[in-house]
C-alpha positions as CSV (number, residue, x, y, z in Angstrom):
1,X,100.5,98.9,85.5
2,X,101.1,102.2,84.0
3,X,101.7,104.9,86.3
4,X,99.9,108.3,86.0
5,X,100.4,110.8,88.2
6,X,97.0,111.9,90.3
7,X,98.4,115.5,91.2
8,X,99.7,116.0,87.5
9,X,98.6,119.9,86.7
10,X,97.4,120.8,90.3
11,X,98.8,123.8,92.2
12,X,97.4,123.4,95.4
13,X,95.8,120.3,97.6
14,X,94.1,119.9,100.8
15,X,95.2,117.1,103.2
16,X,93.0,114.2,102.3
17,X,93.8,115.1,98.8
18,X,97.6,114.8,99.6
19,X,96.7,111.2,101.5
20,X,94.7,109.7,98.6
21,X,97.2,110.6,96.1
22,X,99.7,109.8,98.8
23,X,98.4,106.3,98.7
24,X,98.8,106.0,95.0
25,X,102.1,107.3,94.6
26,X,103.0,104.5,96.8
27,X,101.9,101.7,94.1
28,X,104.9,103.6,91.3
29,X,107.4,100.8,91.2
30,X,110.2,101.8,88.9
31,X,111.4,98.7,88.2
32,X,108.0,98.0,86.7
33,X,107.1,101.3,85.6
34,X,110.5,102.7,84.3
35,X,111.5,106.1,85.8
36,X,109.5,108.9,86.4
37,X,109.7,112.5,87.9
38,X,109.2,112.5,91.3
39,X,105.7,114.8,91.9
40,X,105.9,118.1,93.2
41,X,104.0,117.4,96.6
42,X,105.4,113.9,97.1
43,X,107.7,115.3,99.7
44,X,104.7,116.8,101.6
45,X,103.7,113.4,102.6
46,X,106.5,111.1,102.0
47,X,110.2,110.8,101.9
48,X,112.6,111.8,98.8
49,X,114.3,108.1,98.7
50,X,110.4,105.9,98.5
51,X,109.6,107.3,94.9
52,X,110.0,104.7,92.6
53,X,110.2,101.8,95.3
54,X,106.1,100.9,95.5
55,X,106.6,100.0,99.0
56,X,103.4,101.5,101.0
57,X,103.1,103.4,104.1
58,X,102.0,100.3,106.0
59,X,105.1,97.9,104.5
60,X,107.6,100.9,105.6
61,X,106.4,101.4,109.0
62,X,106.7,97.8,109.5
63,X,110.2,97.7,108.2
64,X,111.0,100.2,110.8
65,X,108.5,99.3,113.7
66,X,109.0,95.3,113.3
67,X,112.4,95.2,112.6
68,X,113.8,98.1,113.6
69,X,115.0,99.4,110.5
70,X,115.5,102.8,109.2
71,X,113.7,103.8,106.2
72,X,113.7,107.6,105.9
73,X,115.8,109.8,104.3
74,X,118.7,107.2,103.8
75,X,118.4,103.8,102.3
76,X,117.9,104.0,98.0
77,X,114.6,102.8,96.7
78,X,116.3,99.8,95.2
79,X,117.1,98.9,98.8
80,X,113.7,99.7,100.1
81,X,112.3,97.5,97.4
82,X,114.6,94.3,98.2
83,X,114.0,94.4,101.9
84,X,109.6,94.7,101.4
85,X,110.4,91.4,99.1
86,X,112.9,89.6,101.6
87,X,111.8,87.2,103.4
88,X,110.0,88.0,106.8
89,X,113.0,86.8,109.0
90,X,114.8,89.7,110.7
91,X,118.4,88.3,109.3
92,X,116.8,88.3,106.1
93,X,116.0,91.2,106.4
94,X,120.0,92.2,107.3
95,X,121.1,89.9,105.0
96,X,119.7,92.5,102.2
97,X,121.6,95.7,104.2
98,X,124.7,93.7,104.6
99,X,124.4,92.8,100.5
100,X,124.1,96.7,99.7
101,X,126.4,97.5,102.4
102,X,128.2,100.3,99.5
103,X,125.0,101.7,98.2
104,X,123.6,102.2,101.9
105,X,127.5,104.0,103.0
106,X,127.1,106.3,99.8
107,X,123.3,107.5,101.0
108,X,124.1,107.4,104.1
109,X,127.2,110.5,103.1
110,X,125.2,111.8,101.1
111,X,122.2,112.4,103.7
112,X,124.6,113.5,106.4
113,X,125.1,117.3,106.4
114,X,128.2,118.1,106.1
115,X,128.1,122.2,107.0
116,X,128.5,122.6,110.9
117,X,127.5,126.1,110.3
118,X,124.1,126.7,112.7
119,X,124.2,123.7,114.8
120,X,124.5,123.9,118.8
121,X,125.5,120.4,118.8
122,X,128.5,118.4,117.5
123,X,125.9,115.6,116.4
124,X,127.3,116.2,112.2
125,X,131.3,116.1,113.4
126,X,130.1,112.7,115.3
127,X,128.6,111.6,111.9
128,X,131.9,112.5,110.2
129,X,134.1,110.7,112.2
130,X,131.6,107.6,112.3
131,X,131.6,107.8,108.6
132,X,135.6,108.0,108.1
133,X,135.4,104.8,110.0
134,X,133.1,103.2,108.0
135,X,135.2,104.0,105.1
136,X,138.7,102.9,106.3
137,X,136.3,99.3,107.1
138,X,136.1,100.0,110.9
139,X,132.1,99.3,110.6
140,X,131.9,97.4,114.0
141,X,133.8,100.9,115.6
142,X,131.7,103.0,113.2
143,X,128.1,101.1,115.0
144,X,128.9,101.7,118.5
145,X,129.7,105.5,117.6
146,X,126.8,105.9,116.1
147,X,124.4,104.5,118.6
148,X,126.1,106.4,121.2
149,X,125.4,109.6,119.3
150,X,121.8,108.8,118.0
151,X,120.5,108.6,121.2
152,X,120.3,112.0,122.2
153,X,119.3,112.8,118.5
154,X,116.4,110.6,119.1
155,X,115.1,112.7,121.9
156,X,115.7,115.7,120.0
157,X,113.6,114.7,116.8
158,X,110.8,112.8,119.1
159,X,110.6,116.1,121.2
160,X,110.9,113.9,124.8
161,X,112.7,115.7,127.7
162,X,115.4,114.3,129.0
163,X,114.9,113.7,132.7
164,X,115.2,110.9,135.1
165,X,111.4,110.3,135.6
166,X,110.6,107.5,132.9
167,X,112.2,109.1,129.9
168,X,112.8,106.1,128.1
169,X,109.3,104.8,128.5
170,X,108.5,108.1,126.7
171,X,110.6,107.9,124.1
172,X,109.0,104.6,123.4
173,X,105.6,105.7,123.3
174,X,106.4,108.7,121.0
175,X,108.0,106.6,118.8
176,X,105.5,103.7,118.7
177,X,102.9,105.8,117.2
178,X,101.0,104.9,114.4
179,X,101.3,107.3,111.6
180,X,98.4,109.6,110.9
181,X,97.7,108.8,107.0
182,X,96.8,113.0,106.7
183,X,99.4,114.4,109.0
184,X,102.9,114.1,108.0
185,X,102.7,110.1,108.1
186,X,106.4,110.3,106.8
187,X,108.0,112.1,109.9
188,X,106.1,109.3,112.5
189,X,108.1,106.5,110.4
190,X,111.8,108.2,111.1
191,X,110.9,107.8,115.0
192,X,109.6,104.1,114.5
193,X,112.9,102.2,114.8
194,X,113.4,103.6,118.1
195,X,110.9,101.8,119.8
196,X,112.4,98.2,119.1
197,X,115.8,99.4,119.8
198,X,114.6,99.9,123.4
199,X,113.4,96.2,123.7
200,X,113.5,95.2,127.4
201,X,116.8,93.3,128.2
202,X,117.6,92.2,131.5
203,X,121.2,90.3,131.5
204,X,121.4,89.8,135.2
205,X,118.4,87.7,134.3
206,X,120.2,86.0,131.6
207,X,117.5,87.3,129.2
208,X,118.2,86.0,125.7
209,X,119.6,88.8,123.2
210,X,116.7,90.8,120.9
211,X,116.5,90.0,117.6
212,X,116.4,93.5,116.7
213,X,119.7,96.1,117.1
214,X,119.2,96.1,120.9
215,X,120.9,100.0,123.3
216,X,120.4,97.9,126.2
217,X,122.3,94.8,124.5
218,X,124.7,97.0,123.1
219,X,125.6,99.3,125.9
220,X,124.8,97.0,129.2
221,X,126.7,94.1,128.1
222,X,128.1,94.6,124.7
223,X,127.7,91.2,123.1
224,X,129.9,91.7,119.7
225,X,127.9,88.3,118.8
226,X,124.5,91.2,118.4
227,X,126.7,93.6,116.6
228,X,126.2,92.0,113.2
229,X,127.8,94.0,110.3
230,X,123.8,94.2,109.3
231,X,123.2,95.8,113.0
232,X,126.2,98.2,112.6
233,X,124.7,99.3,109.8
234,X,120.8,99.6,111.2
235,X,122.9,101.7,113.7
236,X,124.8,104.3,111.4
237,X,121.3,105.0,109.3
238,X,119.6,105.5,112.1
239,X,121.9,108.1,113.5
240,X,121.8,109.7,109.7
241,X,118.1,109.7,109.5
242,X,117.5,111.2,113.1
243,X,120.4,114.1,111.8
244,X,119.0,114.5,108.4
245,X,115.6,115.0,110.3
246,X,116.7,117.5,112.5
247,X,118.2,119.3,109.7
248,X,115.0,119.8,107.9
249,X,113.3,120.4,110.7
250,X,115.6,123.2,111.1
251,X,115.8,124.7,107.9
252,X,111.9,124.5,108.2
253,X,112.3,126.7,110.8
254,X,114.3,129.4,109.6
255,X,112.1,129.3,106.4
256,X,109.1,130.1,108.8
257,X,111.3,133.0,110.8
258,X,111.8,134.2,107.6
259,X,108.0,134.2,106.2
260,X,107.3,135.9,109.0
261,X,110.1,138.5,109.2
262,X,108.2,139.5,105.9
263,X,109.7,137.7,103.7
264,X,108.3,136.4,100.0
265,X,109.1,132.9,98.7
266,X,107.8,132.9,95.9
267,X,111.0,135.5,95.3
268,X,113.5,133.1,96.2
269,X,114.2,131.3,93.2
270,X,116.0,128.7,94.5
271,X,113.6,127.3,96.8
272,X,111.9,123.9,96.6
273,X,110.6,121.3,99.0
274,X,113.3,118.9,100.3
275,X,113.7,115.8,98.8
């Protein structure tokens, strides 16, 4: 096909506008279609590192719902496209992260923020040190840290309280959400691996391990048998894409505090919507 952009010229949308063209934007394969510039509202309804992969909405969410795989912010479009083609298998599926292991590790620093200045938490020094790891070849040390420290990220980003009446149970349902096609369908997908990695696991049953990366596995028994390289790595993008997410989410938030403090945007040179 030859791709033409539906928003091409337009300086405003409305939602369904944005969904339909949404949709379209979806079908731009750069492999097939050679490279073009990402459209100015792309980022309104879908993330920075899907332009150019023509994986849909549907094939993305089921990357991330079915096999517990991260898809925003951090994998490259190249990798996005391989795993959609893999085969259906879930080691297939790893087999393609573990073959890209290098491109994954460079987006994954790249996504990571690397300013501590503004946050509360010590969630981006915990991504540094699990990325150090990952570059002196520790991955299986580099996994565990990660899991560990994207679990209290993940009820950050899903907005659950933590509390000891059925918290996990809500975490799961917040994250098992279908995405609305015209309401930010690209922030539901960064909470869909979540839901898998909370796959019941009962060892004291002798329950056999998940196929998926598994918290319960991981952290009730630690089989080093389930921590595959390809699972290390499902862990460390998963912590990157919860942080990257609460970055935004932030900076979306001062930009707001500053809107309404008065401020103009449209002064502010510099400012465009994150990839």
């Amino acid at each position: 096909m030859t791709y033409v952009d539906p928003s091409a010229g337009l300086i405003a949308v409305e939602l369904q506008q944005l969904a339909n063209f949404a949709d379209q934007w979806d079908l731009y394969d750069a492999s097939v279609d050679g490279d073009h510039p990402m459209p100015h509202f792309y980022t309104w309804a879908r993330h920075g590192n899907w332009w150019g992969s023509g994986a849909t909405l549907k094939q993305l969410h089921q990357l991330a719902k079915g096999h517990g795989i991260p898809v925003a912010w951090v994998p490259p479009a190249d990798v996005i496209r391989e795993l959609v083609r893999a085969g259906e298998s879930h080691n297939a599926k790893l087999a393609v992260l573990e073959s890209n292991e290098e491109k994954i590790r460079t987006a994954c620093r790249r996504e990571a923020p690397d300013d501590l200045e503004g946050w509360t938490y010590d969630y981006p020094e915990a991504a540094g040190y699990v990325l150090a790891a990952w570059d002196d070849g520790h991955l299986l040390a580099a996994g565990c840290l990660a899991l560990a420290a994207a679990e209290d990220l993940m009820f950050h980003v899903a907005q659950v309280e933590r509390s000891r009446y059925r918290m996990y149970e809500k975490l799961k349902k917040r994250a098992g959400l279908a995405p609305s096609p015209l309401w930010w369908p690209h922030e539901q997908v960064v909470l869909a691996p979540i839901e898998p990695l909370f796959s019941d696991y009962f060892p004291e049953k002798n329950d056999p391990l998940p196929q998926n990366l598994s918290r319960h596995a991981v952290l009730h028994r630690l089989p080093l048998e389930h921590l595959s390289p390809g699972h290390c790595i499902v862990a460390i993008m998963l912590m990157v894409s919860l942080l990257r997410e609460m970055e935004q989410r932030m900076l979306e938030a001062q930009i707001e505090a500053w809107h309404d403090s008065g401020g103009d945007m449209e002064e502010d040179e510099g400012y465009e919507p994150a990839d």
